[in-house]
Biotite code that builds the C-alpha atoms (Angstrom):
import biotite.structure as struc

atoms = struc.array([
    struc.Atom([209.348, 145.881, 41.868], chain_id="A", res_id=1, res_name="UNK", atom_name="CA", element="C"),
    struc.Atom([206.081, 143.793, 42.298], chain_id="A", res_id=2, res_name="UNK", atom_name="CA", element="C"),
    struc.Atom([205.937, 140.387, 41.220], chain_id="A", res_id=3, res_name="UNK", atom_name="CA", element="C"),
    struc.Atom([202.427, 140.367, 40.148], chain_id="A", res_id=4, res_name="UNK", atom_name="CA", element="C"),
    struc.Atom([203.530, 143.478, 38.242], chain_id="A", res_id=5, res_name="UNK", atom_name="CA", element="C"),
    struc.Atom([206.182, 141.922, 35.797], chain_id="A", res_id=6, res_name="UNK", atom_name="CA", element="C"),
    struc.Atom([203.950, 139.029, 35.286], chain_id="A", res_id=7, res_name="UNK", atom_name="CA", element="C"),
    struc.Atom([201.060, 141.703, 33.835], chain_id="A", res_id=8, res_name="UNK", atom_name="CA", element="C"),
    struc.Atom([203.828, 143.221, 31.938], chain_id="A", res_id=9, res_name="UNK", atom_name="CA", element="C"),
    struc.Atom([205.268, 140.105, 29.884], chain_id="A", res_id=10, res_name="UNK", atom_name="CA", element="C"),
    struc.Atom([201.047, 139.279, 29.057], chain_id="A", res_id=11, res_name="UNK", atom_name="CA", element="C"),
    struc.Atom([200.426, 142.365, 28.111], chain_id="A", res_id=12, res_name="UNK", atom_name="CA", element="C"),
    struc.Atom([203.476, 142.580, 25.874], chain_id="A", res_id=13, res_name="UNK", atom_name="CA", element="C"),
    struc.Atom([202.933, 138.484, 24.889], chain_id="A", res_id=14, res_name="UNK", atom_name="CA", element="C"),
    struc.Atom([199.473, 139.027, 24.164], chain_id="A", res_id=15, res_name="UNK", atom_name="CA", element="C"),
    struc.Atom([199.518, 142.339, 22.381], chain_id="A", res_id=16, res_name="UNK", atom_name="CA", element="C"),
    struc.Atom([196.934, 143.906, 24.327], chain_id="A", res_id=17, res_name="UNK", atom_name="CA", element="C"),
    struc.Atom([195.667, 145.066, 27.775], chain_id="A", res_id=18, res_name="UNK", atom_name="CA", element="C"),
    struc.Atom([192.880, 143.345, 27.226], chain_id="A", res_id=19, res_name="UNK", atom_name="CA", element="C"),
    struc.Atom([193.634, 139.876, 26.339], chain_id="A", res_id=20, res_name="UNK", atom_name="CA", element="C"),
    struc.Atom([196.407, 140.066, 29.032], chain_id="A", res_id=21, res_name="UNK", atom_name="CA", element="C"),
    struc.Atom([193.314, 141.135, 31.127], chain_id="A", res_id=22, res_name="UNK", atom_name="CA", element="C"),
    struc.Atom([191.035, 137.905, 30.165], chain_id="A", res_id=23, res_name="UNK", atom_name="CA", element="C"),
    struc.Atom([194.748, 135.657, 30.228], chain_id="A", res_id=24, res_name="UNK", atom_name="CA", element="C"),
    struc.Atom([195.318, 136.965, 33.702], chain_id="A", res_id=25, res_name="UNK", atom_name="CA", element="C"),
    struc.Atom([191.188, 136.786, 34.746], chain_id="A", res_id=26, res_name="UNK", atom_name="CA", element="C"),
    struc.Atom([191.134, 140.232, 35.864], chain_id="A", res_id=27, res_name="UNK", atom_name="CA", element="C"),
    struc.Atom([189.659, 143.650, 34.422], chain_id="A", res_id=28, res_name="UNK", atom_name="CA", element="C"),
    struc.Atom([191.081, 145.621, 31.771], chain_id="A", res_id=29, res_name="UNK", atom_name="CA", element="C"),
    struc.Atom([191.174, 148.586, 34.683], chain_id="A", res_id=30, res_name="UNK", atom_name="CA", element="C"),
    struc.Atom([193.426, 146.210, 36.873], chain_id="A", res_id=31, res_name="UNK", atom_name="CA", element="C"),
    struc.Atom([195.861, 145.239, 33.982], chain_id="A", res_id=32, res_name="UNK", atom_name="CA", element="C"),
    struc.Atom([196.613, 149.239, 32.956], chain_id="A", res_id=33, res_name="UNK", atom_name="CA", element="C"),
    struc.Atom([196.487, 150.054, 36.694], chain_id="A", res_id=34, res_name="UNK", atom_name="CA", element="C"),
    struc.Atom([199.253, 147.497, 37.187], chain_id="A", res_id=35, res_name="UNK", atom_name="CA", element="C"),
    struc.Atom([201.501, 148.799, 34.123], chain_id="A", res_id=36, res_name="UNK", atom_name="CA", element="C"),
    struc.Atom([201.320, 151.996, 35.279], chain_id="A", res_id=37, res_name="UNK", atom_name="CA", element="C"),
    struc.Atom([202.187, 151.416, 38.756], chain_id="A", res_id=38, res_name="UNK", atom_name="CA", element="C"),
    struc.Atom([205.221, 149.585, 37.180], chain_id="A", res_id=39, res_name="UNK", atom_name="CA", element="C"),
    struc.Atom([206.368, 151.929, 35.015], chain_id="A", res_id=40, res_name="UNK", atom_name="CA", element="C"),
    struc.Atom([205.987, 154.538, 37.836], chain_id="A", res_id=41, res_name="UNK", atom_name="CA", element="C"),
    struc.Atom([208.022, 152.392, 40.114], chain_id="A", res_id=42, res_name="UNK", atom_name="CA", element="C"),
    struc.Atom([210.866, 152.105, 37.755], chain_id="A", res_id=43, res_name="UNK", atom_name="CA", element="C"),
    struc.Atom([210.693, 155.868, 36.618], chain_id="A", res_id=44, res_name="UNK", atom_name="CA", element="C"),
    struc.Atom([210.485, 155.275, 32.898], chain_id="A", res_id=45, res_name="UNK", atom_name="CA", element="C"),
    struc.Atom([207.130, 154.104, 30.256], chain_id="A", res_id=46, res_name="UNK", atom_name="CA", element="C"),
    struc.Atom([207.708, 150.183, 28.999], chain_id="A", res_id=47, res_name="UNK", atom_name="CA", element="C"),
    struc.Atom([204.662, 150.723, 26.783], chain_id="A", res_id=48, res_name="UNK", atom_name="CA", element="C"),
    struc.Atom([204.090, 153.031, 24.026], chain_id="A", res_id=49, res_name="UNK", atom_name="CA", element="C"),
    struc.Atom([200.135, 152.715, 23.800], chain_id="A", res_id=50, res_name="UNK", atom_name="CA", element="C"),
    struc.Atom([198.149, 154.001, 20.802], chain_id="A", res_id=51, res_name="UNK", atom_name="CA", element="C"),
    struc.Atom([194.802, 153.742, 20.005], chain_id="A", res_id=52, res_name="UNK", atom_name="CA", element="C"),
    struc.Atom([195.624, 150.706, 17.598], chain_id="A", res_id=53, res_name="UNK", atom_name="CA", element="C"),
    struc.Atom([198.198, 148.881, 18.765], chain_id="A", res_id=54, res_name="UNK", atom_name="CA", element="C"),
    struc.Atom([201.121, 148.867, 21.925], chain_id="A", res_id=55, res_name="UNK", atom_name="CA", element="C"),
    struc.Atom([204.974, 148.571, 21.699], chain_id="A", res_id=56, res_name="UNK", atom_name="CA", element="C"),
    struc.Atom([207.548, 148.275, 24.313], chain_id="A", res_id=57, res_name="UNK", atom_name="CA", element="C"),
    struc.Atom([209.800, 151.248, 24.806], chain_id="A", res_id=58, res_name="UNK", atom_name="CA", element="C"),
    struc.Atom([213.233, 150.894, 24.487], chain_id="A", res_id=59, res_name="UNK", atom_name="CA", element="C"),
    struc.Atom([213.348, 150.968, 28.554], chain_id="A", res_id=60, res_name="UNK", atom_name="CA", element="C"),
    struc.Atom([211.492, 147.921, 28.490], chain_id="A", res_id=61, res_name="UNK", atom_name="CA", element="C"),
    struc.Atom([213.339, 146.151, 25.628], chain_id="A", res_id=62, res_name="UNK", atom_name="CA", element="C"),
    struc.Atom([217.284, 147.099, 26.784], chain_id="A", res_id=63, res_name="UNK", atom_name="CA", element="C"),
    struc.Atom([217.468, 145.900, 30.298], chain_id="A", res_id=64, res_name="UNK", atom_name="CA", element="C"),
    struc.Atom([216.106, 142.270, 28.803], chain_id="A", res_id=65, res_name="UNK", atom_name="CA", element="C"),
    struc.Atom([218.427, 142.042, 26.117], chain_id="A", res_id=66, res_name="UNK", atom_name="CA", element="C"),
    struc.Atom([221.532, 143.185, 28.268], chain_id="A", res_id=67, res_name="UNK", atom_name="CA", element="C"),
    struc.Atom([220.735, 140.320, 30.042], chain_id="A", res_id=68, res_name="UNK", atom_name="CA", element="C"),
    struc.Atom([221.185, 137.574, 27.448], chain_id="A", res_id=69, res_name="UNK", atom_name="CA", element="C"),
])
């Protein structure tokens, strides 16, 4: 797991889009999905259920964080 990759993942989630997390993060829209992606491809499982309207986190993404608390 990448830093850099975790921090694009808690914008994108804070923000509620790729592409404010993009402008947040000063970096394209292109770099922000590319990062998810490699993420979610690291850890084996999607974080983000995208739509054309709107993004949630998966239950993969949501679990681990609250099994920690």
């Amino acid at each position: 797991m990448r830093i850099d990759e975790i921090i694009v993942f808690i914008r994108v989630l804070e923000s509620g889009s790729f592409r404010s997390a993009a402008r947040l993060l000063a970096m394209s829209t292109a770099t922000v999905s590319a990062k998810i992606s490699a993420l979610e491809q690291r850890l084996g499982a999607t974080l983000i259920q995208r739509t054309t309207r709107q993004l949630k986190a998966t239950a993969s993404a949501i679990l681990p964080a609250a099994r920690r608390r």
